[in-house]
C-alpha distance (Angstrom), angle and dihedral (degrees) to the residues before:
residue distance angle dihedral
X1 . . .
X2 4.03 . .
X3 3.97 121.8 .
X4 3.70 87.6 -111.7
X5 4.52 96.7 58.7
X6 4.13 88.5 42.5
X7 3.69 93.4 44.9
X8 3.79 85.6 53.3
X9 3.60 95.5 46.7
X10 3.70 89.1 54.7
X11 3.67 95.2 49.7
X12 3.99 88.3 44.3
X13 3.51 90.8 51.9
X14 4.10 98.9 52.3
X15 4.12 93.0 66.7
X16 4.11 92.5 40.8
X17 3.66 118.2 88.5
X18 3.64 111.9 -103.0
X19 3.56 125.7 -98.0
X20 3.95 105.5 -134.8
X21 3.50 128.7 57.8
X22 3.91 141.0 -137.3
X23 4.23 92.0 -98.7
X24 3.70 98.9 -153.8
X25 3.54 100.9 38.0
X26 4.13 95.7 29.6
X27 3.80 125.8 49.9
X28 3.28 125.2 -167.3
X29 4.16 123.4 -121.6
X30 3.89 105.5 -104.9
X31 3.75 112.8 -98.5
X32 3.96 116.9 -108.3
X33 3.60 103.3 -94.1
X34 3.52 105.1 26.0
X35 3.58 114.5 150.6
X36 3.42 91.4 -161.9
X37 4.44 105.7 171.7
X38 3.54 141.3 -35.6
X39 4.11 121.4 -93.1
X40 4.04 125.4 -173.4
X41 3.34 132.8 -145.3
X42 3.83 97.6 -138.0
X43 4.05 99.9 -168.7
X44 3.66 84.6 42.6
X45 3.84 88.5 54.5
X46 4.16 121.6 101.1
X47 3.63 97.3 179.1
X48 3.78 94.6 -123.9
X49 4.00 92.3 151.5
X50 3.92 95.1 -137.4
X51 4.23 88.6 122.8
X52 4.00 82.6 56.6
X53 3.75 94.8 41.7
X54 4.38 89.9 47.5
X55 3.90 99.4 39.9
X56 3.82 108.3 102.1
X57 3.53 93.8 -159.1
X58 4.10 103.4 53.4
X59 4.14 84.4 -124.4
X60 4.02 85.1 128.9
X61 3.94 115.6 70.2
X62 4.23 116.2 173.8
X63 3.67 120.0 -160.1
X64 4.13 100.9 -163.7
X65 4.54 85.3 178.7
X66 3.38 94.4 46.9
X67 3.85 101.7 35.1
X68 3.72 92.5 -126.6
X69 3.94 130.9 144.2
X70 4.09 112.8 -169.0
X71 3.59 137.1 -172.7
X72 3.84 134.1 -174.9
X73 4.13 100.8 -154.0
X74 3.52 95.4 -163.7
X75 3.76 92.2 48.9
X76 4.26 90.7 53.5
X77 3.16 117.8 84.9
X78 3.76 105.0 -165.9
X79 3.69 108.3 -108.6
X80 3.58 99.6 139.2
X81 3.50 95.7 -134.2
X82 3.79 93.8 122.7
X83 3.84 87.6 63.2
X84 3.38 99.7 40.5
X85 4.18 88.3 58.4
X86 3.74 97.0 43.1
X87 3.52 104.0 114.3
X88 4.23 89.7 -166.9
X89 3.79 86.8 52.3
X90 4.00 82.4 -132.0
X91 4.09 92.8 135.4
X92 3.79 108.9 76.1
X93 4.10 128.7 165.2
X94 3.83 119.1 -112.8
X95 3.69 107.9 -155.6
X96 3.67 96.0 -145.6
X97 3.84 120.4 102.1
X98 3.71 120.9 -107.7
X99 3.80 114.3 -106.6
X100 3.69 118.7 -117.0
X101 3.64 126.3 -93.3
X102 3.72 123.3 -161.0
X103 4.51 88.5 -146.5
X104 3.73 123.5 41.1
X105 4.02 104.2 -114.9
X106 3.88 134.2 162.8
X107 3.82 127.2 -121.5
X108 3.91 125.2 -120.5
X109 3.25 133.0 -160.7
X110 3.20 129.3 -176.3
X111 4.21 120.0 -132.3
X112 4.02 115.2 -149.3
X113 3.47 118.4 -139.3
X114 3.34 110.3 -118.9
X115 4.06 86.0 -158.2
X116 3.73 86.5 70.9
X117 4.06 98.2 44.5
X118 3.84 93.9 58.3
């Protein structure tokens, strides 16, 4: 590259608006695409263990006697597989990323029964 093209990159990049941003303060718009992490529906939710039985990476555990639905986030690897199987269509992908933890730790949730709401 010659002195003249870098000098007018330079000077083309002082009036353009600038590429990074202030983390903390600033976040980004999520990038078409993004996969991002897994959500559930949890009155949708029948406990039929097909997400557990489809997920390649064991992230997904389903507890049909104690009404409890489970997943290890750093274990999941976002496939979608899980929410392509769900026959409910309960599982859905929220393209936001998944804030940092300082300790690996798995999410519960809770299923009602709908036997006991009617």
């Amino acid at each position: 590259m010659s002195e003249f093209g870098l000098g007018r990159m330079t000077f083309g990049s002082i009036f353009k608006k600038p590429e990074t941003v202030l983390y903390p303060f600033e976040k980004k718009p999520a990038p078409a695409g993004l996969k991002g992490h897994i959500v559930i529906d949890v009155n949708q939710c029948i406990l039929c263990g097909i997400c557990q039985r489809t997920c390649p990476c064991d992230a997904i555990t389903v507890d049909k006697p104690n009404r409890s639905w489970e997943i290890n986030r750093f274990q999941c690897v976002q496939c979608g597989s899980c929410i392509r199987a769900c026959p409910k269509k309960c599982l859905s992908m929220d393209p936001a990323y998944t804030s940092p933890a300082p300790h690996m730790h798995t999410d519960s949730f809770s299923v009602p029964d709908p036997k006991k709401e009617a």
